[in-house]
C-alpha positions in Angstrom: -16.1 -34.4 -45.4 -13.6 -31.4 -45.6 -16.1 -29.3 -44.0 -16.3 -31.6 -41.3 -12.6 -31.7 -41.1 -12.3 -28.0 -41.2 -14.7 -27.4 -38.6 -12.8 -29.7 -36.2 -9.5 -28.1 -37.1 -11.2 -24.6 -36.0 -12.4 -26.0 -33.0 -9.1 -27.4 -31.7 -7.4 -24.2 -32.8 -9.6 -21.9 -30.7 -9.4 -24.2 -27.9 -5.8 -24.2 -28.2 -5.5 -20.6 -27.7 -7.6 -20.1 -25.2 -5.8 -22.3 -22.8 -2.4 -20.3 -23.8 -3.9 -17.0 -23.3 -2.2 -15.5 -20.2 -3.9 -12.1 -19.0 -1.4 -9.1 -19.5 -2.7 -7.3 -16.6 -3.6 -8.6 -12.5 -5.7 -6.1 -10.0 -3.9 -5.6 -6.6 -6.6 -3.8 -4.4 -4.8 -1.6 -1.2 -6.0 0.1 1.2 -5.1 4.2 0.9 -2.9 5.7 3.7 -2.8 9.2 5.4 -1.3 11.5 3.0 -1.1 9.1 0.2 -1.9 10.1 -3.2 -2.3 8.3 -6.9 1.0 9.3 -7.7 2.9 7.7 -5.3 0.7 4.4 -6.0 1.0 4.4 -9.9 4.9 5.1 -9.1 5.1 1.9 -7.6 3.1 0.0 -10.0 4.2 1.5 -13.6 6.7 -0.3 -15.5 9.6 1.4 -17.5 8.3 1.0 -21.0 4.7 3.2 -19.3 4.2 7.0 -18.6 3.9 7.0 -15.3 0.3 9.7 -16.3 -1.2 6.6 -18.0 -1.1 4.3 -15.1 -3.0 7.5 -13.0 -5.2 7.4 -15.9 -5.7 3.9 -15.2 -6.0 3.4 -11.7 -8.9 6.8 -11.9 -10.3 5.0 -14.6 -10.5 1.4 -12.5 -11.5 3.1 -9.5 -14.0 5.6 -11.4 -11.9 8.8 -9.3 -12.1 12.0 -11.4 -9.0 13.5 -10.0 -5.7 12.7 -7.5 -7.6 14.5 -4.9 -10.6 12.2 -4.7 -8.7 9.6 -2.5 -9.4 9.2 1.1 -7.3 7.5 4.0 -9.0 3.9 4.0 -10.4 4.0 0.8 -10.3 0.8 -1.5 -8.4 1.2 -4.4 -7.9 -1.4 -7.5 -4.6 -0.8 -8.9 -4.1 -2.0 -12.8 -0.7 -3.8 -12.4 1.4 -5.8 -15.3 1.3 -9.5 -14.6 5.1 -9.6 -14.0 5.2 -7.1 -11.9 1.9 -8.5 -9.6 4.7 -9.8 -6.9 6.5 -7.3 -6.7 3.8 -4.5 -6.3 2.5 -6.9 -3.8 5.8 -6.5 -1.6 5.7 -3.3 -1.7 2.6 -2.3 -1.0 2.4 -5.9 1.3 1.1 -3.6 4.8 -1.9 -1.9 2.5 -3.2 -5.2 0.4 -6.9 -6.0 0.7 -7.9 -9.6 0.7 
């Protein structure tokens, strides 16, 4: 009977955290622009506790780029952002976002 008990105790605790897990990270996808580059992107998106060469890291990593120079005006890019900052990235960047 403890078993039993303990099992169901298990079961409601890992049902419990799974509906408060909130995802520390949200993709906003842009479209690139003329002249643009993944510094300027990863300046909008990092957050002050980050290096600013870990969110490039990031986004080449997401976007499987091996280098700042492998963008290209239209190009699709994923862009690794903090869930509290998803909104405000998304204002910033509101003219490029991709559905």
């Amino acid at each position: 009977m403890k078993y039993v008990a303990l099992i169901g105790l298990a079961i409601f605790m890992c049902t419990q955290i799974g509906w408060s897990y909130q995802p520390s990270q949200e993709y906003v996808s842009v479209r690139v622009e003329p002249g643009q580059t993944v510094w300027q992107l990863a300046s909008v998106v990092v957050d002050e506790d980050t290096d600013v060469r870990q969110v490039i890291q990031s986004i080449l990593d997401e976007n499987k780029l091996t280098g700042d120079r492998a963008i290209q005006p239209g190009q699709v890019l994923r862009l690794p952002v903090a869930a509290g900052k998803a909104g405000h990235v998304r204002q910033v960047l509101a003219a490029q976002l991709v559905p």
